[in-house]
C-alpha positions in Angstrom: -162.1 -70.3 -41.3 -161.0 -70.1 -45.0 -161.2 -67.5 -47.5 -160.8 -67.0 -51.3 -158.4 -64.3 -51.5 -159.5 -61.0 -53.3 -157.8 -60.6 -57.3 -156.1 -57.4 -55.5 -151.9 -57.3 -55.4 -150.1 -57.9 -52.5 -147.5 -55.3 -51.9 -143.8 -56.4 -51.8 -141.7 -54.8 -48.9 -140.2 -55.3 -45.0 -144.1 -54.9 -44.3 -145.3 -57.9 -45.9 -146.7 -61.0 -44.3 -144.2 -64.0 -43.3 -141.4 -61.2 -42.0 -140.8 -61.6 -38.9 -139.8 -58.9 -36.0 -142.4 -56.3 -36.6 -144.9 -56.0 -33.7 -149.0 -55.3 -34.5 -149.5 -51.8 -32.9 -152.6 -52.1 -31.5 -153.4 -48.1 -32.6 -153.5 -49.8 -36.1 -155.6 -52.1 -35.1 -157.9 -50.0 -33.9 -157.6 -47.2 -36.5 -158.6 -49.7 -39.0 -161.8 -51.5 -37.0 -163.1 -47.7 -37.2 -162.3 -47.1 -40.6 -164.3 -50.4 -42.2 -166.9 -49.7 -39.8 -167.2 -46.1 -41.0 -166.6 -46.9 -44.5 -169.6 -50.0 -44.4 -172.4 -47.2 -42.7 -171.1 -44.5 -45.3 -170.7 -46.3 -48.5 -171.8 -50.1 -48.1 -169.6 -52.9 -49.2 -169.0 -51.7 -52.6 -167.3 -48.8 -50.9 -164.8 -50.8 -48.6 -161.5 -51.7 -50.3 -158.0 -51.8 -48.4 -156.9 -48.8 -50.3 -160.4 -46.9 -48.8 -159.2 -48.5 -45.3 -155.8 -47.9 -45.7 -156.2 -44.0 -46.7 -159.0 -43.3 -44.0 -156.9 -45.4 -41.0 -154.2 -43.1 -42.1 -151.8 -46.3 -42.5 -149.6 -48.5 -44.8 -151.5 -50.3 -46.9 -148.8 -52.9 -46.2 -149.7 -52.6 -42.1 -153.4 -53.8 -43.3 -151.6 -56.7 -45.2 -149.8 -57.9 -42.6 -152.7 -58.4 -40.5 -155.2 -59.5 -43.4 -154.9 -61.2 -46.8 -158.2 -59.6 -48.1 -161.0 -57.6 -47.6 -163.2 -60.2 -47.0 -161.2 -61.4 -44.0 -160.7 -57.6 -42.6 -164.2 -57.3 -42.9 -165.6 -60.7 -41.2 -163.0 -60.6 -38.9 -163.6 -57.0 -38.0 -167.2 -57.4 -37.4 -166.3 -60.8 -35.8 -164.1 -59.5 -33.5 -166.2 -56.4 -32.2 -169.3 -58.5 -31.9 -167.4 -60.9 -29.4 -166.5 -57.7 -27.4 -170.6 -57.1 -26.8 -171.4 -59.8 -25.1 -170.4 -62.3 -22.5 -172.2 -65.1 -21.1 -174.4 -64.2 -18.3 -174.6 -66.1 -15.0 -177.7 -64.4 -13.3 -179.0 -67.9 -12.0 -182.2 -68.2 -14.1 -183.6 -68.6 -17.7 -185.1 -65.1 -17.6 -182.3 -63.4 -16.2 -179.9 -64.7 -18.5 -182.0 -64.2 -22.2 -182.5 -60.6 -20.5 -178.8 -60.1 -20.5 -178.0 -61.5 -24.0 -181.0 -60.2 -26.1 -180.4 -56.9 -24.4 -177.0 -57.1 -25.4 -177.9 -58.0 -29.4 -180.2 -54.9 -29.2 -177.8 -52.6 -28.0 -175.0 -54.1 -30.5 -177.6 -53.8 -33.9 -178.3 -50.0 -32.5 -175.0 -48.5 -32.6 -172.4 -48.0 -35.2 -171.6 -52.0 -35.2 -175.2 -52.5 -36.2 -174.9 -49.8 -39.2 -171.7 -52.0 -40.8 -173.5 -55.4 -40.2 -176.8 -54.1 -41.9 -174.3 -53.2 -44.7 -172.8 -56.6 -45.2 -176.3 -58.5 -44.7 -177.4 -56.8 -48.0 -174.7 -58.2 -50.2 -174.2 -62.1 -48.4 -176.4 -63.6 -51.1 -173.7 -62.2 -53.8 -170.9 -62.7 -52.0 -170.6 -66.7 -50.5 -167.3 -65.9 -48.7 -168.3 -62.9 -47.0 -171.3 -65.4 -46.4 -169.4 -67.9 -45.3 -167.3 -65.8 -43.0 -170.2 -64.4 -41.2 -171.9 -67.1 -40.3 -168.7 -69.0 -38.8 -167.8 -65.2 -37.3 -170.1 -63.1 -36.1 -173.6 -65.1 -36.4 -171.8 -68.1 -34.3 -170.7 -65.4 -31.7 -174.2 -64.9 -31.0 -175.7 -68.6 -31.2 -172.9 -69.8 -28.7 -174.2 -67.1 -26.5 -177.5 -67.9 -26.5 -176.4 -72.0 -26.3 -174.7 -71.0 -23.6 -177.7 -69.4 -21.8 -179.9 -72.8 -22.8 -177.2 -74.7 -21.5 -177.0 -73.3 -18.3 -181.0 -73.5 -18.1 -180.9 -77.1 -18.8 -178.3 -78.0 -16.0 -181.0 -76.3 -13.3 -183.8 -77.7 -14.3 -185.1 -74.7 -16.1 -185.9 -75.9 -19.6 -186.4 -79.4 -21.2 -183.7 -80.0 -24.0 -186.0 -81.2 -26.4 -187.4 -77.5 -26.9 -184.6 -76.5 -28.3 -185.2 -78.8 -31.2 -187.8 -76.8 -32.0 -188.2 -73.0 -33.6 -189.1 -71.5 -29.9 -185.4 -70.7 -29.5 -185.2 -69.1 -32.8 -188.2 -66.9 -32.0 -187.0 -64.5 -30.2 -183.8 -63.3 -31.8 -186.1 -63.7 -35.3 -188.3 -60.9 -33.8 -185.2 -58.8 -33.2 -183.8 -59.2 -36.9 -187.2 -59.0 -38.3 -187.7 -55.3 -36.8 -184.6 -54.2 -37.1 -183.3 -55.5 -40.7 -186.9 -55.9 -42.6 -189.0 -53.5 -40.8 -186.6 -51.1 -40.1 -188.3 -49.9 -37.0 -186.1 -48.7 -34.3 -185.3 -51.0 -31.1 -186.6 -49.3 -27.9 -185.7 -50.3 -24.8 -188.9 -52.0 -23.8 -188.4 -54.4 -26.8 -185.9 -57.0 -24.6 -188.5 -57.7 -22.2 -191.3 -58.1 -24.7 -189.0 -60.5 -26.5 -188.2 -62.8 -23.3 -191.3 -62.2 -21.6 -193.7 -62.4 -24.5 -192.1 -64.7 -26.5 -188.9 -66.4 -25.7 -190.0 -68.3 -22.2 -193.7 -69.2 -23.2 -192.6 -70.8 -25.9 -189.4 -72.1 -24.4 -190.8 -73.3 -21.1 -194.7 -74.1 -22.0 
């Protein structure tokens, strides 16, 4: 994944990247994931700079530096990273099974705080291509090789004929998702991942 780096000064010092013998203390780490996730739901991505990061992680700006060259990077990869911790692939032995595990796992993901920050950077990808860029390669392939994963699976059983998935039926379901919960902005309730799978993912998938 490549990035343009951000017109914002690197700071010069023991801290900086390409010195070795300085561990990543994985309380910064974390401290920092917060802090651009808090800053995105607060302020949006206007509001998220490494100095705003920095000062609300209660770190070095140089700590931040070491681990990222930019805020585009902190960002994607932040987001990136905490999506890939939602969801694992499922092995529940069928189609239905599986898509129940993964879509309930986007819904949950879109309504907590990771959902707030991802909302945030949605709204500005058509002004920023390498925030664009960076989330589709991150975050949005996160979730397609989940759901490939689930087709994939289906396909070795005998569950579902490759050729659908040339098609928009395996599209449809995660569309409906997006559609409610970005465009609409109607909240996600629980019985939503059934309707999803059972209404519209397998009819179309399996017909």
């Amino acid at each position: 994944m490549h990035f343009r780096r951000d017109p914002e000064p690197l700071p010069a010092g023991p801290d900086t990247p390409g010195r070795p013998g300085r561990r990543r203390d994985p309380a910064v780490d974390e401290a920092v994931k917060t802090a651009v996730l808090d800053l995105l739901a607060e302020r949006g991505w206007d509001g998220v700079s490494m100095d705003a990061v920095a000062a609300r992680a209660k770190v070095g700006k140089a700590s931040i530096y070491r681990r990222w060259s930019s805020r585009v990077q902190m960002v994607a990869e932040t987001i990136a990273e905490l999506n890939r911790g939602e969801v694992t692939a499922p092995d529940t032995g069928t189609l239905r099974g599986d898509l129940l595990e993964v879509v309930g796992a986007m819904v949950a993901t879109l309504r907590g705080p990771l959902g707030d920050a991802s909302r945030a950077v949605i709204g500005v990808l058509a002004h920023e291509p390498d925030l664009a860029t960076a989330f589709q390669e991150g975050s949005l392939a996160i979730w397609r090789e989940a759901f490939g994963q689930v087709f994939g699976a289906a396909i070795a059983r005998g569950e579902l004929d490759p050729a659908r998935l040339a098609t928009t039926a395996a599209e449809a379901g995660p569309a409906v998702v997006m559609q409610r919960w970005l465009v609409m902005g109607q909240p996600l309730e629980d019985d939503l991942v059934h309707e999803v799978v059972d209404d519209v993912m397998l009819p179309l998938l399996t017909r």
